[in-house]
C-alpha positions in Angstrom: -7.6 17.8 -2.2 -6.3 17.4 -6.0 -4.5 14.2 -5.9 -2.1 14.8 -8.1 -1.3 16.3 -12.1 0.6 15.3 -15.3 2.5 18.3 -14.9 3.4 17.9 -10.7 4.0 14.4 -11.5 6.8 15.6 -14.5 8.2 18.1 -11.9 9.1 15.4 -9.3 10.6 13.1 -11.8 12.7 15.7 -14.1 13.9 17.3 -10.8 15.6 13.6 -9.6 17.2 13.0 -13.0 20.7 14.9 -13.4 22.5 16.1 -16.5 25.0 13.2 -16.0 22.6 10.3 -15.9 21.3 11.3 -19.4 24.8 12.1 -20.5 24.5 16.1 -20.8 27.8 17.9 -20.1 27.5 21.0 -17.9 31.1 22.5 -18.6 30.7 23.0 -14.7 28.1 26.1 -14.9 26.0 26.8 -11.9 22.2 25.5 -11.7 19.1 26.6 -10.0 17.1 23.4 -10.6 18.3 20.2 -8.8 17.8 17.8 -12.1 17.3 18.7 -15.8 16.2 22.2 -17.1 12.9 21.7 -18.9 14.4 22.8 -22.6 16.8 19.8 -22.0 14.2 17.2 -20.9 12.1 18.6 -23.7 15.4 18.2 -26.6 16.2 15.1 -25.2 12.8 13.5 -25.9 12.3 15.4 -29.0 9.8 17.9 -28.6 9.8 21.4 -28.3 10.9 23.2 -25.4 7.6 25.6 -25.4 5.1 22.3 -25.8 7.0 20.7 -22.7 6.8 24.2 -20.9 2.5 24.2 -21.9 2.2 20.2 -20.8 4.6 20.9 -17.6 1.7 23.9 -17.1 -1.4 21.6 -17.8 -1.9 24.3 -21.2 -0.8 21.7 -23.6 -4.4 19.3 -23.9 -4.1 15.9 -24.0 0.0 14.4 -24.9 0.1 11.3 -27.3 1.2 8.2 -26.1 4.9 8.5 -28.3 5.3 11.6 -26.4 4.7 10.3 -23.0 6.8 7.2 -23.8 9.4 9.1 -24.6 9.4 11.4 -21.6 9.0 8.6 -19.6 12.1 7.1 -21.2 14.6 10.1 -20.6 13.0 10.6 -16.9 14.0 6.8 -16.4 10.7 5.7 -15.5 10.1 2.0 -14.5 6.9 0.1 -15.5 4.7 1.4 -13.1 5.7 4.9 -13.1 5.3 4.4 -16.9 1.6 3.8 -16.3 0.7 5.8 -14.0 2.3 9.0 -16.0 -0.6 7.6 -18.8 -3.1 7.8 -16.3 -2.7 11.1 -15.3 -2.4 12.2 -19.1 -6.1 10.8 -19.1 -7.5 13.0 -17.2 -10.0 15.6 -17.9 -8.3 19.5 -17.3 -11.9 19.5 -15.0 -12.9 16.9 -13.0 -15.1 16.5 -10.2 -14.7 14.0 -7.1 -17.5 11.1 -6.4 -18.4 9.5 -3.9 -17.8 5.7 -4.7 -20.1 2.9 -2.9 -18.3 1.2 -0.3 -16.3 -1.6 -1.3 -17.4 -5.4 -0.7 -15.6 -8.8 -1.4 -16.5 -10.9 -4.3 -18.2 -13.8 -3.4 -14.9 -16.0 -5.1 -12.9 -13.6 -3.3 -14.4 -14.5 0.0 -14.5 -18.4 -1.0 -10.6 -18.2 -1.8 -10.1 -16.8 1.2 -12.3 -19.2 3.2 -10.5 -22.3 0.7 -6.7 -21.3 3.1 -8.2 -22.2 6.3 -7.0 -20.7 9.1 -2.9 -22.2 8.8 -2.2 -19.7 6.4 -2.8 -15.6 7.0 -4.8 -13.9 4.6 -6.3 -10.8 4.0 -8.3 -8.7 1.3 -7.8 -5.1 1.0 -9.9 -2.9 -1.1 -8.8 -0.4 -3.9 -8.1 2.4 -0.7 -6.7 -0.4 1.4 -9.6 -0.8 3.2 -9.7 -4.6 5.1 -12.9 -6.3 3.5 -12.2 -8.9 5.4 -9.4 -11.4 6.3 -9.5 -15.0 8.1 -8.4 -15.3 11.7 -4.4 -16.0 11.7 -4.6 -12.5 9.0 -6.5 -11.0 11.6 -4.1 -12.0 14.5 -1.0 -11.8 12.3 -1.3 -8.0 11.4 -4.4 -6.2 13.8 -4.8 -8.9 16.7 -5.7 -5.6 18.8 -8.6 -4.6 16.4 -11.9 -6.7 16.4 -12.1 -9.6 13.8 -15.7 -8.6 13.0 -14.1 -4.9 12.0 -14.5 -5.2 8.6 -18.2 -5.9 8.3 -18.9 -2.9 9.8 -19.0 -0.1 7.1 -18.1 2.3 10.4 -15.5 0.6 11.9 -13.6 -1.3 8.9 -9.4 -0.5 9.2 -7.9 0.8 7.0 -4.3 -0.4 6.4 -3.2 3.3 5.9 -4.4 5.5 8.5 -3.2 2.1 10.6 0.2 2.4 9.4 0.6 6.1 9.8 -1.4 7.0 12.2 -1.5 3.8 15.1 1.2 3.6 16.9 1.2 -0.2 17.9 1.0 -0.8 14.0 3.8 1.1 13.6 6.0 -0.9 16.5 4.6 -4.2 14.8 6.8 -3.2 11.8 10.5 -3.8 12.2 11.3 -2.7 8.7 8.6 0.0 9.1 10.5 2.3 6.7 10.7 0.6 3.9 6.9 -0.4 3.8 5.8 2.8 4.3 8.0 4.2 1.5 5.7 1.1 -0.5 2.3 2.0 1.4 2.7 5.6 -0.4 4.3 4.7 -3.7 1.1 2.4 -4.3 -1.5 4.8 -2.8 0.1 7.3 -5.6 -0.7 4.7 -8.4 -3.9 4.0 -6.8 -4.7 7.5 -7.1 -3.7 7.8 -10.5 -6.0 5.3 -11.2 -8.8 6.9 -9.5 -8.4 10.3 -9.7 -12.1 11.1 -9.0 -12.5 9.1 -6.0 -13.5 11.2 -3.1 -12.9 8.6 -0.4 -9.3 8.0 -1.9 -8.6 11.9 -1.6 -10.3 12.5 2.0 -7.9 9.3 2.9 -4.6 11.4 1.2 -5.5 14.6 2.6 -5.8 13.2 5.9 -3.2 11.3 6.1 -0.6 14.4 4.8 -2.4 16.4 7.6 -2.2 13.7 10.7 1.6 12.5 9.9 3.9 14.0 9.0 6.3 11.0 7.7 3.4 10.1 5.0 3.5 14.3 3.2 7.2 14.1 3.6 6.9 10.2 1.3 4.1 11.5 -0.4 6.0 14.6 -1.6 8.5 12.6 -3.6 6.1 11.7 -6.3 7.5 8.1 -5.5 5.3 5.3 -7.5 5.6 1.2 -7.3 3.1 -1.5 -7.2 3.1 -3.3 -4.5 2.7 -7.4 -5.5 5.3 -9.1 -3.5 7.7 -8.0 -0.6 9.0 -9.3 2.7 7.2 -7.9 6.5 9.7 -7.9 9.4 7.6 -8.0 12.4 8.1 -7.7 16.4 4.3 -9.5 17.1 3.5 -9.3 20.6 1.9 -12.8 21.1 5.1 -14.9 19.0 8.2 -12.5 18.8 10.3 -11.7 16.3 8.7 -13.0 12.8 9.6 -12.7 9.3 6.9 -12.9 6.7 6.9 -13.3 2.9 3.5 -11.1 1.4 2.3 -11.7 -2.1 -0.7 -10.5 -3.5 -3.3 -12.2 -6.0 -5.7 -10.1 -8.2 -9.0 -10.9 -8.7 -10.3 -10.5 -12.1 -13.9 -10.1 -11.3 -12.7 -7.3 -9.1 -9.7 -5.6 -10.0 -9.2 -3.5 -7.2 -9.5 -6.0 -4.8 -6.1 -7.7 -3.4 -6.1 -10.9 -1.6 -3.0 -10.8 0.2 -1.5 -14.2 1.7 1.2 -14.5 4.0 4.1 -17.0 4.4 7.0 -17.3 6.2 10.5 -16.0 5.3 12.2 -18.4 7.4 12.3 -21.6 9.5 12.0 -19.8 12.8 9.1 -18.0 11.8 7.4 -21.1 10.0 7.4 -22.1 13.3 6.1 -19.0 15.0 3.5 -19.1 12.1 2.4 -22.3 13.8 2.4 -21.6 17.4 0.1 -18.4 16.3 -2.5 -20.8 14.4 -2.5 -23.2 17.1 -3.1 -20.5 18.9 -5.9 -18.8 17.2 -7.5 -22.5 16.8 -7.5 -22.5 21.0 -9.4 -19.1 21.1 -11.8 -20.4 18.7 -12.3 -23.5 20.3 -13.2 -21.7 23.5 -15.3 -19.5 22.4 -17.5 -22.3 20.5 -17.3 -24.5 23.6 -16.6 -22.3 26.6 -17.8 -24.7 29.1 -15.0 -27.2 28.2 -12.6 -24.5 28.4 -13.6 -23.5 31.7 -14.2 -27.6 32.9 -10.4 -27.9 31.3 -9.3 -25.1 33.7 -10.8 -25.9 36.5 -9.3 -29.6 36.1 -5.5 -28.7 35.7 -3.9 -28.8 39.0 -3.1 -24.9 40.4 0.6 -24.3 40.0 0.9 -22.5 43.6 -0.8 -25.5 45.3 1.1 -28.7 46.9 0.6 -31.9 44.5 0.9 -34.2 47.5 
């Protein structure tokens, strides 16, 4: 699967810009395009109408940086889609996909992670959104129904993704499940801007477009956004209702690896944030020391029976 060209890319974004935002008069004449003609898009960033036509067309080579800026500003673009219309002028006209080693944590990665404990949810995500790994409230916070030890196995490690679109209790975890996937797309998009040679990054796109049909219909808007900070609105089996602040932290000795940390949005789920560490510190507890677990059982009174 091609992920994506300068001159798709231009389509999407001159198609959602109308005469009237950039302050062309139509003197009310029909139009077949829904947004601006490409001879207008082309006058209004000062370049010819038959170079636009050629770098719409992928005939035109590689477009200077003024020219792209200048696109970019009549087509309204915001930071991100900014860059990732660079990126894709970057390209080579012929590339070919490779197959990039799997993805593991930095060590400072991992010892950041480890530094939070378990009080505070955590997880790192890879350049595809692959989990590389994530302490136990992370774990129990977003995938409790998937096994911690997932991610160390090359075979087995989720993949926030396919887990969005294609896993249906990941899906009713997400209150505001919408609005994140709009996100979950927008940044795969960048991502693959990024990367446009990455097999495993493609494989993942064309899969996902295939298996669901919500992530072609996002992923044919040409939508792109980094994702850095945002707010999850969750129905978590084990605590209820839960609202969660994300934020992510780069890692300069790895770029493409996002440490994402969780907080809470609000006093009621500060306090479910609790009750689900406390929690996970139990479980952990027990399975170190299962013999006290089971002596701590067997000592508690049975609810059914008489206390007398």
């Amino acid at each position: 699967m091609e992920l994506e060209s300068l001159g798709a890319y231009l389509k999407t974004r001159r198609d959602r810009v109308t005469p009237a935002d950039v302050g062309l008069r139509t003197y009310g004449t029909a139009r077949r395009v829904p947004g601006l003609r490409r001879e207008e898009l082309a006058q209004l960033a000062g370049v010819s109408a038959g170079y636009y036509t050629r770098l719409e067309q992928g005939q035109a080579g590689t477009a200077s940086r003024q020219v792209l800026d200048a696109l970019a500003g009549v087509l309204r673009l915001g930071p991100s889609e900014t860059a990732h219309l660079h990126n894709l002028a970057r390209q080579p006209a012929t590339s070919h996909l490779v197959r990039p080693r799997p993805e593991r944590p930095h060590q400072r990665v991992l010892a950041l992670l480890a530094s939070l404990g378990d009080s505070t949810p955590a997880v790192v995500l890879g350049r595809r959104g692959d989990v590389l790994a994530w302490n136990r409230t992370g774990h129990a916070l977003v995938a409790e129904h998937v096994g911690f030890e997932a991610p160390h196995d090359l075979a087995r490690r989720p993949s926030i993704p396919r887990m969005f679109f294609l896993d249906s209790l990941t899906r009713d975890l997400h209150r505001n499940w919408d609005e994140l996937a709009r996100i979950h797309v927008a940044y795969l998009r960048l991502t693959a801007g990024r990367y446009p040679t990455d097999a495993r990054l493609a494989e993942l796109i064309g899969e996902l477009a295939m298996r669901s049909r919500d992530f072609a219909r996002l992923w044919a808007r040409g939508d792109v956004a980094d994702c850095t900070v945002g707010t999850m609105h969750l129905q978590h089996p084990t605590v209820g209702d839960v609202g969660i602040d994300y934020q992510v932290w780069l890692q300069p000795e790895s770029p493409d690896h996002r440490l994402e940390v969780y907080t809470p949005h609000d006093t009621a789920s500060a306090d479910a944030l609790r009750l689900l560490s406390s929690q996970v510190a139990g479980q952990l507890a027990g399975q170190r020391n299962p013999g006290a677990v089971r002596a701590g059982v067997a000592g508690r009174p049975d609810r059914g029976a008489s206390l007398s």
